[in-house]
NUDOFI-498324 format. One record per residue (C-alpha): residue in one letter; x, y, z. Coordinates in steps of 0.05 Angstrom, whole numbers, padded with zeros to 5 digits, always signed. Layout:
aXYZ...
***
This chain:
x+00001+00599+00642x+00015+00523+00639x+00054+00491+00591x+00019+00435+00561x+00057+00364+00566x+00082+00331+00501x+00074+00255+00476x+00124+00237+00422x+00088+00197+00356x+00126+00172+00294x+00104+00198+00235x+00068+00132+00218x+00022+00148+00282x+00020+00211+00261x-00007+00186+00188x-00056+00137+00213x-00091+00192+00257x-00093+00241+00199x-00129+00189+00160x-00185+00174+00218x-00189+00254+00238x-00205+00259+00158x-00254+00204+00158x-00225+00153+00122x-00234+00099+00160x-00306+00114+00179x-00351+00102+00220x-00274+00102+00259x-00277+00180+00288x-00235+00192+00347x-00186+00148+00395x-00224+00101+00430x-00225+00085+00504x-00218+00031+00551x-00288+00007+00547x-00300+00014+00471x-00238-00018+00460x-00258-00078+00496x-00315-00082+00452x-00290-00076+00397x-00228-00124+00403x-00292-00166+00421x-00336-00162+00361x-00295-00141+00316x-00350-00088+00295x-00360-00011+00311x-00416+00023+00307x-00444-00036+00262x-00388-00038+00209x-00335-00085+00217x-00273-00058+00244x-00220-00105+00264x-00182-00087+00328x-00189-00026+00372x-00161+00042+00355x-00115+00070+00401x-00054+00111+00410x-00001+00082+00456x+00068+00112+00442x+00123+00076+00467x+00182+00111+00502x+00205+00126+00567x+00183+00202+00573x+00112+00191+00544x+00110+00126+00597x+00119+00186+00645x+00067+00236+00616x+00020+00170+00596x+00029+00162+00686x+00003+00237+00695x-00058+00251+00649x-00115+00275+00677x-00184+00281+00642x-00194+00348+00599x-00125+00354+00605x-00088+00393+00531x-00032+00348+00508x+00007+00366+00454x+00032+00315+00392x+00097+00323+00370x+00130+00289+00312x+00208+00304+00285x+00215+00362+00346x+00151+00395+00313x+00082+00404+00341x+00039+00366+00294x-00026+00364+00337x-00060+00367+00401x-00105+00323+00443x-00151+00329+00501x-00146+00272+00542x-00204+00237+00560x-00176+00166+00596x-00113+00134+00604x-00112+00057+00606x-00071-00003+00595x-00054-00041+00537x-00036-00117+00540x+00021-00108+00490x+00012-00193+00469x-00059-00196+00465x-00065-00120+00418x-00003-00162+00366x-00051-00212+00367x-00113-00168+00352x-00073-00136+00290x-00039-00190+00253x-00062-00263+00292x+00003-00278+00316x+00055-00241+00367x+00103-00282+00339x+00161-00231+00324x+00187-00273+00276x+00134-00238+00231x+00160-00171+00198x+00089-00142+00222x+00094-00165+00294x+00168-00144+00304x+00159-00070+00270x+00097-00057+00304x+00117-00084+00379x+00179-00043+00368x+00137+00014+00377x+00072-00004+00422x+00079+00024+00493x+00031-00004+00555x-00016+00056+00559x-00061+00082+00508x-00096+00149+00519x-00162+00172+00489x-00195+00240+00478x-00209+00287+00417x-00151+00310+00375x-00132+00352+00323x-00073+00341+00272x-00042+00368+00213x-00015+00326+00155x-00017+00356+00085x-00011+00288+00050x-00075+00264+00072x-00109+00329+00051x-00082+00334-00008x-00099+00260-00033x-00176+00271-00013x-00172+00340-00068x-00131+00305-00126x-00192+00249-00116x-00251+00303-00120x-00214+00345-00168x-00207+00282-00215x-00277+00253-00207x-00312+00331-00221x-00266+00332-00280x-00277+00266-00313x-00347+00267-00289x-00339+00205-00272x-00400+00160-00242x-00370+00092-00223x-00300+00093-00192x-00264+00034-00179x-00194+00024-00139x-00137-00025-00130x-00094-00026-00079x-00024-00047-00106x+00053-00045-00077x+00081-00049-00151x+00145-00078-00117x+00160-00081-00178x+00107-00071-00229x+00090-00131-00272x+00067-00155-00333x-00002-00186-00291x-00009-00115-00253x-00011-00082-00316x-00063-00133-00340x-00106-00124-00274x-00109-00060-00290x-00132-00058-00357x-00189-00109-00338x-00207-00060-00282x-00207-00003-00334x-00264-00032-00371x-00314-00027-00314x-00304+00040-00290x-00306+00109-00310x-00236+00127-00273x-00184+00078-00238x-00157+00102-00170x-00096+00066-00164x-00076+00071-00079x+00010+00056-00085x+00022+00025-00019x+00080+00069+00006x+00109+00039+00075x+00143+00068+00131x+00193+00009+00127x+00256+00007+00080x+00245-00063+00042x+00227-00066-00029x+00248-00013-00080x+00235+00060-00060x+00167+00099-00074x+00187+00140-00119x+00217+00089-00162x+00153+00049-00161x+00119+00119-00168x+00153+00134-00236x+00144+00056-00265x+00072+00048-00258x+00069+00126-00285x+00115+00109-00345x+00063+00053-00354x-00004+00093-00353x+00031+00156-00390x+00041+00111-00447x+00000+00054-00447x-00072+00076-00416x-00119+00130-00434x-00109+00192-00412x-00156+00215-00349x-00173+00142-00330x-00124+00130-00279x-00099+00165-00218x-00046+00145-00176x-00048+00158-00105x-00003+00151-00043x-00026+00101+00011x+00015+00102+00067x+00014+00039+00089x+00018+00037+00176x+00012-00017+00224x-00069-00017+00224x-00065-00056+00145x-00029-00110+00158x-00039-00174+00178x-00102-00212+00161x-00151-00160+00167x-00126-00118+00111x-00175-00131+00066x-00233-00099+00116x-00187-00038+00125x-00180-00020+00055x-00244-00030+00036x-00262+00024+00080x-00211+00068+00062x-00229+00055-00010x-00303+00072+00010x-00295+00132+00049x-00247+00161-00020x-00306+00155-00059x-00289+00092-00091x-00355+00048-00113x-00312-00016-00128x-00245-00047-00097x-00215-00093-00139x-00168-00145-00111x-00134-00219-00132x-00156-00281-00121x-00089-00294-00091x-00091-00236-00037x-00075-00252+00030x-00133-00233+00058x-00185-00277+00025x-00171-00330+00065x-00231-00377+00100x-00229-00375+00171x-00263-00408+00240x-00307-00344+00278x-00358-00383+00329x-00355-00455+00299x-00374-00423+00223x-00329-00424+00170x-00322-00355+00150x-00290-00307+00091x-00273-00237+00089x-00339-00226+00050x-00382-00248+00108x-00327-00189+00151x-00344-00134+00089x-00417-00146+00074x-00430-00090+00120x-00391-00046+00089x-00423+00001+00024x-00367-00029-00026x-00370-00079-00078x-00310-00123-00072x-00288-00155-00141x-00235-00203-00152x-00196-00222-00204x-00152-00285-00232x-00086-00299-00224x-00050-00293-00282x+00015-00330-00318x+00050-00324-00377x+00031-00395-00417x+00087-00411-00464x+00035-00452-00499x-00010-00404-00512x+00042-00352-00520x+00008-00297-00476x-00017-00274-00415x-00087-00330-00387x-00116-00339-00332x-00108-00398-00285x-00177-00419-00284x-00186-00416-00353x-00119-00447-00399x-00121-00513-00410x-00043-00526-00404x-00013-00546-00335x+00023-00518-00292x+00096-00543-00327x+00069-00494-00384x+00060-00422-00342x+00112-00374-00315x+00087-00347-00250x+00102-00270-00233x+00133-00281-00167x+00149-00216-00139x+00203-00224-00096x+00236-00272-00162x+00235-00217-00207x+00254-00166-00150x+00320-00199-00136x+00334-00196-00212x+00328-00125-00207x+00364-00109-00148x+00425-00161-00183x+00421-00116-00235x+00392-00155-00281x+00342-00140-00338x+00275-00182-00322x+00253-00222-00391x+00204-00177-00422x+00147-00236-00410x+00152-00209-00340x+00165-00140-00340x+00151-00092-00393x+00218-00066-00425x+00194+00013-00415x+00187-00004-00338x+00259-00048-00332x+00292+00004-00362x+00261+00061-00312x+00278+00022-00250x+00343+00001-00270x+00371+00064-00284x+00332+00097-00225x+00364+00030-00178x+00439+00041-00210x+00458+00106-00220x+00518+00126-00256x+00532+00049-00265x+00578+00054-00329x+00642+00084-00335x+00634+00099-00410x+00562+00102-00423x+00568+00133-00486x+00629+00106-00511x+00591+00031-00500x+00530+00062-00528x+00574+00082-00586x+00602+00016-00599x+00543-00040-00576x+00479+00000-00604x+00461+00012-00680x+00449+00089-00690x+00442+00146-00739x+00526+00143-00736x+00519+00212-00705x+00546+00223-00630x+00491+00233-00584x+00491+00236-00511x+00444+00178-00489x+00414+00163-00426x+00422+00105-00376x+00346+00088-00384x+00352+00092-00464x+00418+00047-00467x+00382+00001-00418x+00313+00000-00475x+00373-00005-00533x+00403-00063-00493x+00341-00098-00486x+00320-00093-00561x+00391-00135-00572x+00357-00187-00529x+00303-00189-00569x+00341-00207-00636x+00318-00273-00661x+00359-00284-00719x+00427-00314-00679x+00371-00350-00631
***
């Protein structure tokens, strides 16, 4: 008997065709081939739903440019990821790729001076290969139960989502959430988790926004999923894509800002267009939301639209600012960052950072006089109740 050839995928191909062999990017069901491609790179619609750019699988490599050479039609390929079978594909046509003009399709630029552009090209090989496949990735199958599971338990009728990186979570994330608590039955909250290394890790953005919602939300309102965020949501068509992943979830609503990326106006055949015009098509409301500061007139969180103070008056919550307090160590004001969620990072970011942890818990925090062993996370929410001592201010 034959043994079947082998293409070699990352596991963020690998991801990305779990998701479409689950049906989360419906009507998006199988690899598509030369001709549907074309199409669709065209329109910019499949099967009457907007989809932005074709999907294919072209690994790059030298030993699936071989294989990629050989295919034949109804030939059995086999999908390998980290030296393990993950899947296998029957191989219905081989064809190039124009490597400039599919950057182009994805994020509007093959500039590689864009993050997006550089990963992605890193990885794109010259011939894409189409056919029905099977895969297996647990993650994916596991995040389309904890959804049903949730919704048959909370019985809930109208479920909204957000789609949030949390890098890190802020003071006007947390209040994006609450508003989009109080027009849904449950909250699915999709935590971007990329296959790059920037940014504070998943699991430390995992256990802040959980610390958040274990203490500060409802119980059964909110549940916080995994989104593995590959190649096919960046750029400026990310908006369409996760409204369809949203959709095919189960989600009734997708909730985004007003400063997202993707909301941009664009030129499409001399008509000024938005992404709304892209997503009509598409069985999801879209609902945005304000941009919020902290006013140090008003003393609180507003909207931008609606204080009356200027600009000189708000703090903005600048996510890469507040990041690179974190990552200098630093303890973000509480205005930005809620002290529960500085203190989980921190100690999560620096591990083992003091010498004598208790000895300066000892000597810098008040106490009950008795010796207690104290966490990093607890001396870092002692710490930032000295901050917050007026009477010496």
């Amino acid at each position: 008997m034959q043994k079947n050839k082998s293409l070699y995928i990352d596991t963020e191909a690998l991801s990305t065709l779990a998701l479409v062999k689950e049906g989360l990017i419906t009507p998006v069901d199988k690899l598509m081939n030369a001709k549907e491609a074309k199409e669709v790179d065209r329109t910019k619609f499949y099967k009457g739903v907007p989809f932005p750019f074709a999907f294919v699988l072209a690994p790059k490599g030298e030993r699936n440019h071989k294989v990629l050479q050989t295919l034949q039609k109804g030939e059995k390929v086999n999908l390998i990821t980290n030296g393990k079978k993950v899947g296998e594909l029957t191989v219905d046509d081989t064809f190039a790729i124009d490597i400039e003009q599919r950057l182009t399709n994805i994020y509007g630029t093959s500039d590689s001076s864009n993050p997006g552009v550089k990963n992605t090209r890193i990885r794109l090989g010259t011939i894409a290969v189409s056919g029905e496949y099977t895969v297996e990735y647990p993650l994916i199958t596991d995040n389309i139960k904890r959804i049903k599971n949730m919704i048959a338990k909370t019985g809930a009728k109208f479920v909204s989502s957000i789609m949030l990186a949390a890098n890190p979570l802020n003071r006007a994330h947390e209040r994006m959430i609450r508003q989009s608590l109080g027009s849904c039955d449950l909250l699915i909250i999709f935590l971007r988790k990329p296959f790059t290394s920037e940014g504070l890790r998943y699991d430390i953005r995992y256990n802040a926004l959980t610390t958040f919602i274990d203490n500060f939300l409802p119980s059964n309102k909110v549940l916080v999923i995994p989104f593995e965020n590959s190649y096919i949501f960046a750029g400026y068509n990310e908006l369409i894509l996760d409204a369809l992943l949203a959709k095919n979830y189960g989600c009734n609503q997708l909730i985004v800002g007003k400063n997202h990326g993707g909301l941009g106006l664009y030129y499409d055949e001399n008509r000024l267009n938005s992404v709304f015009d892209r997503c009509k098509d598409i069985d999801i409301e879209i609902k945005t939301i304000d941009e919020y500061v902290y006013c140090d007139t008003c003393k609180t969180l507003v909207s931008t639209r609606t204080c009356p103070h200027g600009q000189h008056h708000h703090v903005h919550y600048h996510s890469e600012s507040i990041m690179q307090l974190i990552q200098s160590g630093l303890i973000p004001p509480s205005i930005l960052v809620r002290k529960e969620v500085s203190a989980n990072i921190l100690s999560a970011l620096f591990p083992d950072r003091f010498k004598n942890l208790q000895e300066m818990h000892y000597a810098l925090i008040p106490g009950s006089g008795l010796l207690e062993k104290q966490s990093e996370e607890q001396f870092y929410l002692d710490l930032i109740a000295l901050y917050q001592t007026s009477s010496l201010t």
